[in-house]
C-alpha positions as CSV (number, residue, x, y, z in Angstrom):
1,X,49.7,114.7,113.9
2,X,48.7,116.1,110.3
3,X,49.0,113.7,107.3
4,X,51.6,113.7,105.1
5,X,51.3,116.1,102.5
6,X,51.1,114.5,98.6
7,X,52.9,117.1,96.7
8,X,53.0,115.1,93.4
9,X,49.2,115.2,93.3
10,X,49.4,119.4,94.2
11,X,51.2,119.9,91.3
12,X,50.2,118.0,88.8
13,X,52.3,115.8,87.3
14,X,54.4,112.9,88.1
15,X,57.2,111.0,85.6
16,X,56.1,108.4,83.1
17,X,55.6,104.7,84.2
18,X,58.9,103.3,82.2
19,X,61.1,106.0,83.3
20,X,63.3,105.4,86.3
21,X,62.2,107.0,89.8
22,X,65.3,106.8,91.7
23,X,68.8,105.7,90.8
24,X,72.0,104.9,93.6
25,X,75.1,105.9,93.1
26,X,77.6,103.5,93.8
27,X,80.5,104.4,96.1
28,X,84.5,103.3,94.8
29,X,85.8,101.9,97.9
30,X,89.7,101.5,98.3
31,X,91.0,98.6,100.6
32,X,92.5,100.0,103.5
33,X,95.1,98.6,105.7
34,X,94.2,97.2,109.1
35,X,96.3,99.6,112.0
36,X,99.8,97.9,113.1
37,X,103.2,96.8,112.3
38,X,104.4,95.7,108.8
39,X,107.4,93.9,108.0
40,X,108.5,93.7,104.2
41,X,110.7,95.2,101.6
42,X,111.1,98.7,99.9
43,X,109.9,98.6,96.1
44,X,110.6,101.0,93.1
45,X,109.4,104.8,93.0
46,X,107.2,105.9,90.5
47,X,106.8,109.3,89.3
48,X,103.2,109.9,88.5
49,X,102.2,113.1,86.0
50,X,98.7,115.2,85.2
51,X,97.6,117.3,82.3
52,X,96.3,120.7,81.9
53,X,93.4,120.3,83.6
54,X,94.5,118.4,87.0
55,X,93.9,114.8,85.8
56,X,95.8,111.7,85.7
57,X,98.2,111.1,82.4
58,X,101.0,109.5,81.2
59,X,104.7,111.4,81.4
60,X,104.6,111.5,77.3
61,X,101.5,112.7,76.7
62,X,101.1,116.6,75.2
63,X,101.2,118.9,78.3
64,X,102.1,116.2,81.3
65,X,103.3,117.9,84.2
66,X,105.1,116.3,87.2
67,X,102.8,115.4,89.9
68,X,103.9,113.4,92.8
69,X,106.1,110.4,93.1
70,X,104.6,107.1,94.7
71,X,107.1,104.4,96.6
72,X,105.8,101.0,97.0
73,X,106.3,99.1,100.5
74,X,105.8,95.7,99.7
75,X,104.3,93.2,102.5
76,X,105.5,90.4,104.0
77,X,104.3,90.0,107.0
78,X,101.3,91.7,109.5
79,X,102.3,92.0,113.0
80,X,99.2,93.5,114.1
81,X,99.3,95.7,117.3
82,X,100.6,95.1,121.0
83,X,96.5,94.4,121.9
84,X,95.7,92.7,118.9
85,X,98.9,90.8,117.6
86,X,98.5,89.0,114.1
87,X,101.7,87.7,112.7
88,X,100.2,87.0,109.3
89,X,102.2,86.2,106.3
90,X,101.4,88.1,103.1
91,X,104.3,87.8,100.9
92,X,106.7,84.6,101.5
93,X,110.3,85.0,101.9
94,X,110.8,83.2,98.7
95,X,108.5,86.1,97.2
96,X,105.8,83.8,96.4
97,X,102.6,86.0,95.2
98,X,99.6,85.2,97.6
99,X,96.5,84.5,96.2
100,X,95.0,88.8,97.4
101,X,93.9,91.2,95.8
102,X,97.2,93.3,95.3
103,X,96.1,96.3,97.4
104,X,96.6,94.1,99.9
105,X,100.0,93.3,99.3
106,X,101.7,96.9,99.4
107,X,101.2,99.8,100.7
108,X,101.8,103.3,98.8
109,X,103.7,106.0,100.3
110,X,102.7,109.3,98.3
111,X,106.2,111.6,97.9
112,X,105.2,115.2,97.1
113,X,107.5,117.8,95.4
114,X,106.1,121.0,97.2
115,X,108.8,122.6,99.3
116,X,106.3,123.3,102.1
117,X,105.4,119.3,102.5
118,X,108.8,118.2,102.5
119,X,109.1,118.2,106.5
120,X,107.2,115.1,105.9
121,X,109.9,113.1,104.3
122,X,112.5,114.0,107.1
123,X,110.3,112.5,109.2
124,X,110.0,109.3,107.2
125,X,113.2,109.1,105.5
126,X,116.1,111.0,107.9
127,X,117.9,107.3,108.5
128,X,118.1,106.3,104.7
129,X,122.0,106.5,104.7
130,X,123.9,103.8,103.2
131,X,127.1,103.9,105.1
132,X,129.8,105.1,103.1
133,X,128.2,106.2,100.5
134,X,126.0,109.9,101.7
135,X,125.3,110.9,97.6
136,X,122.6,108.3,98.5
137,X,121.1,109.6,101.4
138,X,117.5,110.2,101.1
139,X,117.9,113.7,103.0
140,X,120.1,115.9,102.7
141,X,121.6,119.3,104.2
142,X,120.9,122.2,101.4
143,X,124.3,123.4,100.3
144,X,122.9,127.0,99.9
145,X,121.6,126.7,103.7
146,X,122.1,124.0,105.5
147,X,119.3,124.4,108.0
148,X,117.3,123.8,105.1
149,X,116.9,119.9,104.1
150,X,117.0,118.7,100.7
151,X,115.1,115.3,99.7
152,X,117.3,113.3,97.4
153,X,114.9,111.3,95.1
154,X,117.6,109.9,92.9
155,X,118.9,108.0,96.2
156,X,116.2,105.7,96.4
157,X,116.7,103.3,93.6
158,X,119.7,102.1,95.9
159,X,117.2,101.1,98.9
160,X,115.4,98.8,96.6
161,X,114.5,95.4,97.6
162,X,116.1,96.1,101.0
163,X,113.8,94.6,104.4
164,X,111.8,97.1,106.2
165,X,109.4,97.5,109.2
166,X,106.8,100.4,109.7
167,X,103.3,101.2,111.4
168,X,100.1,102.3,110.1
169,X,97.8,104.3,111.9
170,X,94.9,106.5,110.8
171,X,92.6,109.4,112.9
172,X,89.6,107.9,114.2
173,X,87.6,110.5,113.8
174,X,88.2,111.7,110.3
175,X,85.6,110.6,107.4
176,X,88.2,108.9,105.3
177,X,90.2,107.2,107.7
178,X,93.0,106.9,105.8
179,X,96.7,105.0,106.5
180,X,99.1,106.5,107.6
181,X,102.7,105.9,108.3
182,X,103.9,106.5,112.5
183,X,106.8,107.9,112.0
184,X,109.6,106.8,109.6
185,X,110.1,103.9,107.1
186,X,113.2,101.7,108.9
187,X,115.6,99.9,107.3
188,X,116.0,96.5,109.0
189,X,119.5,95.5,106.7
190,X,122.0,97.1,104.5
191,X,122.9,93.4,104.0
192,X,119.8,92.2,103.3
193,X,119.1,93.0,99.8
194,X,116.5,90.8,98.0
195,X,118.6,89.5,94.7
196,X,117.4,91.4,91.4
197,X,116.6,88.2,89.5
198,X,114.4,87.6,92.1
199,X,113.0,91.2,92.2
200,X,112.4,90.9,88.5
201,X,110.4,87.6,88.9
202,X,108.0,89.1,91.4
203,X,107.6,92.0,89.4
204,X,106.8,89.9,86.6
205,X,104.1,88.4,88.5
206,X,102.8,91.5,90.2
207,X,102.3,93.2,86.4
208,X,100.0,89.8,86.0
209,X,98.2,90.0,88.3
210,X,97.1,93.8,88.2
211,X,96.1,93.0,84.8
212,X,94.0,90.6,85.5
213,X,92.7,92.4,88.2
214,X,91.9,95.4,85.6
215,X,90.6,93.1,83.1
216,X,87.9,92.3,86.1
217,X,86.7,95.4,86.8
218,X,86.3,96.1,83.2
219,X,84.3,93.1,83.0
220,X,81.9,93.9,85.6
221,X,81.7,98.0,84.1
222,X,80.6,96.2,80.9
223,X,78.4,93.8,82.1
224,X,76.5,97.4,84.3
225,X,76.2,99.3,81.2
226,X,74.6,96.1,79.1
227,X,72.0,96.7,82.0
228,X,73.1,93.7,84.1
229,X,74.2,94.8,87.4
230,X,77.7,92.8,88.9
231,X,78.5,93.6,92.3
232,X,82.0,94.8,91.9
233,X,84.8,93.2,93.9
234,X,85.1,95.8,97.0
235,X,87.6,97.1,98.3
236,X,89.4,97.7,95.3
237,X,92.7,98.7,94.1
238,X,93.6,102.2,93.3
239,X,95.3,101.8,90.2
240,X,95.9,105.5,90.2
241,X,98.8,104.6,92.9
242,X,100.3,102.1,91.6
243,X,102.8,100.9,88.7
244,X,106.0,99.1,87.8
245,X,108.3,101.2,86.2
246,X,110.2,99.6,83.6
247,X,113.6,100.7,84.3
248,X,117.1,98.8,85.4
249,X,117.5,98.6,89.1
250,X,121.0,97.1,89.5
251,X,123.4,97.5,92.6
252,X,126.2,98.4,90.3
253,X,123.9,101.6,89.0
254,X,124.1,103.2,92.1
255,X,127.1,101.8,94.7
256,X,130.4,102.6,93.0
C-alpha cells in the first residue's frame, strides 16, 4: 500500500504557526418533542412578518410583510405512546411554570396563508366549532364556492385557554425529524375554559422566563467572542416561533 502523499511539502507552503488550522462550526439544535400524546390547553396566535429580503422582522418595521401565523399548544401533561406510556406532568393544573426550558413546555403549530397549504388546517382544525356560535368556526365553507374551504383566523382568539389533546409524530427516515401533529388539534371542553386572570398570570411568567432564557444565550455568545468558549445550553428554543402577543383576550370579545 503506497504512503500517504504530503501535499503541503509538494507545494510549498503551509499557514503560519499562530494562525488557526481548522475551526468547527457549531450546529443550533432545537429541542424536539419526544413522539406521543399531549394533553394541555390552546394558547394565543401570533402573526409573524419578514422584510424585503425573506428574513425575520417586526410587523412595524419599513417593508414587513405578512409571513405565517404561529399558535401555541401549551403542555400539561405527556402521555407518552401505547408501548411507551409516560404520564408526565409539565404544566400543573394550577398553571404553575416548571422549572424547563420553555421549548419544552409548548409546542408551535405553524399556520400558513398560501391557499395551496390550507388543506392542512381542515385537517387540524375541521371540529373548532363553538356550538351556537359558527362566525367562530375555524373552517369554513367559501361563500363564492362552497366546495372550497375558508380558514377563519379571527375565530381563534375564542378557543383560547380551552383543554386540548393531540399527537406528535415525525418520519423516521427524514434528516430533520421534525414534530408533527397526527391528525387534528381536539377540543376536550367548551366548558373548560382556563379563567383569563389566570391566563394573564402564566403569561406573565412565560415572558420571564424567555427573557431570561435570552439573556443566557447572549451571555454565552459573549463570553465565545471574548475567546472563551461556553458550551451553549442544547436543545434550545427557537425564539423565531414563539411570542406573547400583547393584546386583550376576553370571552366577552368574541361570544356575544
Amino acid at each position: 500500500m503506497a504512503e500517504e502523499r504530503d501535499f503541503m511539502m509538494d507545494i510549498g507552503y503551509e499557514l503560519p504557526s499562530n494562525a488557526p488550522k481548522q475551526v468547527e462550526g457549531e450546529s443550533r439544535e432545537y429541542y424536539r418533542h419526544p413522539p406521543g400524546t399531549y394533553l394541555g390547553f390552546i394558547g394565543k396566535i401570533t402573526a409573524k412578518f419578514k422584510d424585503p429580503s425573506g428574513k425575520r422582522c417586526e410587523a412595524d418595521d419599513t417593508g414587513a410583510t405578512f409571513s405565517h401565523y404561529i399558535l401555541n399548544l401549551w403542555i400539561r401533561k405527556f402521555l407518552g405512546n401505547a408501548q411507551d406510556p409516560v404520564g408526565q406532568q409539565v404544566i400543573t393544573d394550577d398553571l404553575k411554570i416548571p422549572d424547563r426550558p420553555i421549548s419544552e413546555l409548548y409546542f408551535p403549530v405553524v399556520l400558513f396563508n398560501e391557499p395551496t397549504r390550507l388543506w392542512s388546517n381542515k385537517l387540524m382544525f375541521d371540529k373548532w366549532k363553538i356550538p351556537g356560535h359558527d362566525k367562530y368556526s375555524i373552517i369554513q365553507a367559501s361563500p363564492n364556492n362552497p366546495a372550497n374551504k375558508i380558514t377563519n383566523y379571527n375565530g381563534f382568539p375564542a378557543f383560547y385557554g380551552l383543554p386540548c389533546k393531540f399527537s406528535l409524530t415525525f418520519k423516521a427516515d427524514s434528516e430533520k425529524q421534525a414534530r408533527y401533529i397526527d391528525g387534528g388539534v381536539e377540543i376536550l371542553d367548551y366548558n373548560a375554559r382556563i379563567p383569563l386572570d389566570k391566563l394573564k398570570e402564566f403569561e406573565v411568567g412565560i415572558e420571564t422566563l424567555v427573557e431570561h432564557e435570552r439573556a443566557q444565550r447572549e451571555a454565552e455568545r459573549a463570553a465565545s467572542r471574548q475567546g472563551g468558549y461556553v458550551t451553549p445550553t442544547a436543545p434550545q428554543t427557537n425564539f423565531d416561533e414563539y411570542n406573547v402577543p400583547d393584546v386583550p383576550n376576553t370571552l366577552d370579545d368574541f361570544i356575544s
